[in-house]
C-alpha positions in Angstrom: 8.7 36.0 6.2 8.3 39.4 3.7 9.7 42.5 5.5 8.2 45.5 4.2 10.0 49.0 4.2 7.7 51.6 4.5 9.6 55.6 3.5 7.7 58.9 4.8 5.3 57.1 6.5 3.1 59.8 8.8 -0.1 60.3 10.8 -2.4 63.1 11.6 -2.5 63.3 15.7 -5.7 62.2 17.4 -5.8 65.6 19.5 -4.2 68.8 20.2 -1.1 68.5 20.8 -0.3 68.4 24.8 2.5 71.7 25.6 6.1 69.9 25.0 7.7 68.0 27.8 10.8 68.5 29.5 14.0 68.0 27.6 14.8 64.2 27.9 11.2 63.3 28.7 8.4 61.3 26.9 4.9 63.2 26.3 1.7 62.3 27.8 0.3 59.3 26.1 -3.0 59.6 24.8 -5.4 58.1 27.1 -2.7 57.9 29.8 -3.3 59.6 33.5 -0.5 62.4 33.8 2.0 61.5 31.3 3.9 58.5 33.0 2.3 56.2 29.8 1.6 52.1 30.3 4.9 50.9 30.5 5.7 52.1 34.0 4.9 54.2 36.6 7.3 57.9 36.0 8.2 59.7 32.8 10.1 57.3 30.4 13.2 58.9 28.7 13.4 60.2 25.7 16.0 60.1 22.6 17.0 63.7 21.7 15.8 65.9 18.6 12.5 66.7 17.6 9.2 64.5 19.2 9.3 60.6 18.1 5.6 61.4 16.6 6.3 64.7 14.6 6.7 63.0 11.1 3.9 60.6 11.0 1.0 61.6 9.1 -2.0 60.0 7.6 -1.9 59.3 3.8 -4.5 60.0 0.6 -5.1 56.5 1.2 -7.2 57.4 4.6 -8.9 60.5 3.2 -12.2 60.6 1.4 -11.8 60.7 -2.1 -14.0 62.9 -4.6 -15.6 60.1 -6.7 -15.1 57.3 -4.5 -18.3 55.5 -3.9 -18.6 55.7 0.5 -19.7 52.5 2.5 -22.3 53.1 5.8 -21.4 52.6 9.4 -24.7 51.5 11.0 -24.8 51.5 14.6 -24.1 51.7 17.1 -25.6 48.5 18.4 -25.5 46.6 21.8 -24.5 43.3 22.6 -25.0 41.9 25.6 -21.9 39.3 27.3 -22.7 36.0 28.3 -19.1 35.6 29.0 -18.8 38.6 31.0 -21.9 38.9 33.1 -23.7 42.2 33.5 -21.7 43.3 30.4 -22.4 44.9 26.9 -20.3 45.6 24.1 -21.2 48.9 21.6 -19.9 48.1 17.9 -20.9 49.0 15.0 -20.6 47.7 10.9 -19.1 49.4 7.9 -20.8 48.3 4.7 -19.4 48.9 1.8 -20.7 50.1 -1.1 -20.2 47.3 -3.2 -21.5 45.0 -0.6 -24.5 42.8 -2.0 -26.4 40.6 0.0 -26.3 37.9 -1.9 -22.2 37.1 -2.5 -20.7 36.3 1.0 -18.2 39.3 2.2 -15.1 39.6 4.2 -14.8 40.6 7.6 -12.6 42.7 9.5 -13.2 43.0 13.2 -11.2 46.5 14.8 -11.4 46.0 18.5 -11.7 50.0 20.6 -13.4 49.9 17.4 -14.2 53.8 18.5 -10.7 54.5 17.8 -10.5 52.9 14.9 -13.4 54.9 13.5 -13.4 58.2 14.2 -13.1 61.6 12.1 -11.3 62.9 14.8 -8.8 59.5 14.9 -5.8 58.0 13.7 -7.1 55.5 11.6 -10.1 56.5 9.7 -10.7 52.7 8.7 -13.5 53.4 6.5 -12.0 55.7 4.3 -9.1 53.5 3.6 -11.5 50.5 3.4 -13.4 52.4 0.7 -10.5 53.3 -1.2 -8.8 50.1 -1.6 -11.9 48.3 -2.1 -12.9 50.4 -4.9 -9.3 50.1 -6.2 -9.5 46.4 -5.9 -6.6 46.1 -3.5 -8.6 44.3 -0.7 -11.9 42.1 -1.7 -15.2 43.4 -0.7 -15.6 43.4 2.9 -18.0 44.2 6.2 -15.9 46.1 8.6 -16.8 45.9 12.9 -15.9 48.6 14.9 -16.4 46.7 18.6 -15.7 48.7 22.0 -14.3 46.9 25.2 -17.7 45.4 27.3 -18.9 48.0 30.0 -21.7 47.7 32.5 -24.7 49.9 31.7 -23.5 52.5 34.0 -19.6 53.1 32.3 -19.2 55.1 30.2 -18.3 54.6 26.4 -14.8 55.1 25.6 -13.5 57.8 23.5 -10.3 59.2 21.9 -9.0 60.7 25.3 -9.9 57.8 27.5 -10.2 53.9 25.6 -11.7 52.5 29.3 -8.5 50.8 31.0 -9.9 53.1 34.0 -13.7 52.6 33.4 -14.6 49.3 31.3 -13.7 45.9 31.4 -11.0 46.4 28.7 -8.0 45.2 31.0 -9.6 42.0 31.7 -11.2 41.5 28.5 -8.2 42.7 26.3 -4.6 41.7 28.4 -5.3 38.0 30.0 -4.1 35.6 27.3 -6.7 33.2 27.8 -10.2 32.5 25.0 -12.7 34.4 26.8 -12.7 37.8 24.7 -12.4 35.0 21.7 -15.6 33.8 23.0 -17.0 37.1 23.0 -16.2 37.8 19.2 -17.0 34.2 18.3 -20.1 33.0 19.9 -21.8 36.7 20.8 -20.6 38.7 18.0 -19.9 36.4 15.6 -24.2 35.0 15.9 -25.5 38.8 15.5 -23.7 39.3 12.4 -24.7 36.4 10.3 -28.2 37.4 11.3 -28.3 40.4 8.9 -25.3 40.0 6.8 -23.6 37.0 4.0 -20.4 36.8 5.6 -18.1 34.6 4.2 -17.3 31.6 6.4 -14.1 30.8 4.8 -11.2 31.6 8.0 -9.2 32.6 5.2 -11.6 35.9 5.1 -11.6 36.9 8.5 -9.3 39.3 9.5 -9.2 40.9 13.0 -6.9 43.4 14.6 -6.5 46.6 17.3 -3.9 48.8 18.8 -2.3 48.3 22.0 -4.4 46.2 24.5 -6.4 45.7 21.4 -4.2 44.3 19.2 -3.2 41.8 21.9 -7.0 40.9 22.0 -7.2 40.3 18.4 -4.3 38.3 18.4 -5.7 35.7 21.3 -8.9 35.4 19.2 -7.1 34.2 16.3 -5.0 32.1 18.1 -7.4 30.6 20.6 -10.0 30.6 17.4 -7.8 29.8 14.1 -10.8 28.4 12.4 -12.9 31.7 12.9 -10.0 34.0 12.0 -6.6 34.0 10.1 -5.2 37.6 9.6 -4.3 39.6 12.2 -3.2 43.4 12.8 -1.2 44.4 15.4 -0.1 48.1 16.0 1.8 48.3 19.3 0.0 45.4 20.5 0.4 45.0 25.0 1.9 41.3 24.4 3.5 42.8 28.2 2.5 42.1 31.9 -0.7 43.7 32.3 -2.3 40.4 32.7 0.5 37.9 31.5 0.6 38.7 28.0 4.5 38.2 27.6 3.6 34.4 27.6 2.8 34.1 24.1 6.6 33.8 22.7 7.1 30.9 24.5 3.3 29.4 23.9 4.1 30.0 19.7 7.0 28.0 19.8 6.0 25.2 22.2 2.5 24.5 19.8 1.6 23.3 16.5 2.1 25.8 14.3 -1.3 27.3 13.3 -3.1 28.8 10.2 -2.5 32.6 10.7 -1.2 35.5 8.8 0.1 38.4 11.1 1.5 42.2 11.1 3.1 43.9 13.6 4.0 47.4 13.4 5.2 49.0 16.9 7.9 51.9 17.6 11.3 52.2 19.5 9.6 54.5 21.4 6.4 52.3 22.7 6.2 52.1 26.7 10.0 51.1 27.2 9.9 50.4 30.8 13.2 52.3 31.6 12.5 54.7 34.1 14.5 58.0 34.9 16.2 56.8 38.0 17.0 53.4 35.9 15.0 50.5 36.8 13.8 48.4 34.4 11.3 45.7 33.7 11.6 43.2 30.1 8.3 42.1 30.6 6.6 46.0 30.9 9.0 47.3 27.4 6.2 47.2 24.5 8.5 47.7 21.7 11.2 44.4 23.4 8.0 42.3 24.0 6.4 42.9 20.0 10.3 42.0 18.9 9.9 38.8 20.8 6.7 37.6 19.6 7.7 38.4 16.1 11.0 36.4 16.1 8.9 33.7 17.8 6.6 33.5 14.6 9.1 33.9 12.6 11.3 31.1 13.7 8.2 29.1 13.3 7.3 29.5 10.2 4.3 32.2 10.2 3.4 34.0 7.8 4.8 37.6 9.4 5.2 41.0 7.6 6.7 43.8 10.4 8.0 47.5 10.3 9.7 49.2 13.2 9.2 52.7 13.6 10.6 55.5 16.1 6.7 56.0 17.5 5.5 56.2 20.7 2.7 54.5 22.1 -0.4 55.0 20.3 -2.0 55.2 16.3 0.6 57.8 15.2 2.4 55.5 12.6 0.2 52.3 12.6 -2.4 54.8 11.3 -0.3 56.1 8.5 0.9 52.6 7.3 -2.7 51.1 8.1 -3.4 50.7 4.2 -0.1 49.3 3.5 -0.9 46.8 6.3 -4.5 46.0 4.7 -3.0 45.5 1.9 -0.5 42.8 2.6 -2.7 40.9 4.8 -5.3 40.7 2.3 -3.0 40.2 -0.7 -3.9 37.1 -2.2 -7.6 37.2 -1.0 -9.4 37.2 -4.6 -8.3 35.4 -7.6 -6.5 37.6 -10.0 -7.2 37.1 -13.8 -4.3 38.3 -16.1 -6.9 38.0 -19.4 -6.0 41.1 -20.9 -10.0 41.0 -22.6 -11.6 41.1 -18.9 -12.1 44.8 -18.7 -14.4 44.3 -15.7 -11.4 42.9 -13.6 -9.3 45.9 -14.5 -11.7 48.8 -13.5 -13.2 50.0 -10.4 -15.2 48.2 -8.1 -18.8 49.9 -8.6 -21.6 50.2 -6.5 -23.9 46.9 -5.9 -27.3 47.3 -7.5 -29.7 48.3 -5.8 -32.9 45.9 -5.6 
């Protein structure tokens, strides 16, 4: 297991910030109906001093950089669900500018791939995909922005509102069974390799999300360990929405399996500690991430974590996202140490263009 201590760590906030709470208790969650957050059902109780978010802040690293050469995002496309009937799922694909057709790519697959996106986000995946793949610090790879499946008639999600109220996201994301791994692996999975070289190496498949999300991305690599291998999990719902607290107890009574995972989650995730008291193990984020990761760990995984003081949400996964890119991908690509190979020590550049 590598541990990986992250100092100063910050993220931009995905909107305006709502007016400040009463002393003691938490803010509205992003995304949340009226404040009471995921992990219960009244205002969760606060530490005192200033707001778990206010020093987390996105990084050069998720910025565009003057000189950097920018990938695409094409889209957004629709896929329609065998798996759920009289579903779709909206995603669409960063392509780098180094990508060329004829040299099979990486993949990483962002699930509320909206989120993971947007200008106006936490994450800004593309930037920091651009800058560490022109740095060389991640291999050349195809990014997938994927939204939760909705019928025709739902809406798309956005930053405010990620669908737990009007997709299929709940059922799709939380159950901990190999349907949604279905979904990436025999819908998605088929549309890509139609119009790009991705590699089919497991070893180059990364997948991850935040929240619900992140439990999704982990039950596709673990239901589907010889499609995907690295996962990244920002306060991942591993909780009973559907039953995800069951994976401690599944990691250490299977074989162990051929995947590299991060966790990053905050002390002040969805606690389930409620003003008046009551509490519920299986409903605390942050206790439920804890468990999985000792789980792993006492297996034998391959597991990099980093606690913060966050709440729920993109806050800090977004400011340590390249950091996490970066150790899951670390060994990726051969590294040459000739000192002569001046290609291997520059930039990535742009592909040709035929």
């Amino acid at each position: 297991m590598t541990t990986l201590a992250l100092a100063g760590a910050a993220v931009i906030a995905m909107a305006q910030a709502p007016a400040a709470p009463p002393a003691g208790q938490a803010p509205p969650a992003a995304g949340a109906p009226g404040g009471r957050g995921r992990g219960g059902r009244g205002p969760q109780p606060m530490p005192p001093g200033p707001p778990p978010n206010s020093q987390y802040r996105l990084g050069p690293d998720s910025m565009a950089q003057e000189g950097v050469p920018q990938g695409e995002i094409r889209g957004p496309f629709t896929l329609p669900s065998n798996v759920y009937p009289g579903t779709q799922h909206t995603y669409w694909v960063y392509v780098p500018a180094q990508y060329d057709p004829k040299v099979p790519a990486a993949l990483m697959v962002m699930q509320d791939g909206q989120a993971f996106k947007d200008e106006a986000g936490d994450i800004k995946a593309q930037h920091v995909m651009d800058n560490l793949i022109y740095r060389r610090e991640i291999p050349i790879m195809l990014g997938v922005f994927i939204n939760p499946g909705r019928t025709p008639e739902q809406p798309e999600p956005n930053l405010q509102e990620w669908g737990d109220r009007t997709t299929n996201r709940p059922t799709e994301y939380n159950t901990p069974d190999d349907k949604y791994a279905r979904v990436v692996t025999e819908e998605l999975m088929p549309a890509l390799n139609k119009e790009y070289n991705i590699s089919k190496d497991p070893e180059m498949r990364g997948i991850g999300g935040s929240s619900s999300g992140a439990i999704a991305a982990f039950s596709v690599a673990w239901e589907r360990p010889n499609e995907f291998r690295k996962v990244l999990s920002n306060v991942g719902s591993f909780t009973d929405i559907r039953g995800g607290y069951v994976y401690p107890e599944r990691v250490l009574e299977s074989p162990k399996k051929p995947i590299r995972i991060f966790f990053c989650d905050g002390r002040n995730d969805n606690r389930a500690l409620q003003a008046d008291g009551t509490y519920s193990e299986k409903r605390d984020w942050f206790y439920q991430n804890v468990r999985l990761k000792d789980a792993m760990t006492k297996k034998g995984y391959d597991v990099n974590f980093v606690w913060g003081i966050n709440l729920h949400g993109q806050k800090f996964g977004g400011a340590i996202f390249p950091e996490m890119m970066r150790w899951l991908w670390r060994d990726a690509t051969p590294v040459t140490t000739d000192p002569k190979d001046l290609a291997a020590r520059g930039f990535v550049m742009p592909a040709e263009k035929k």
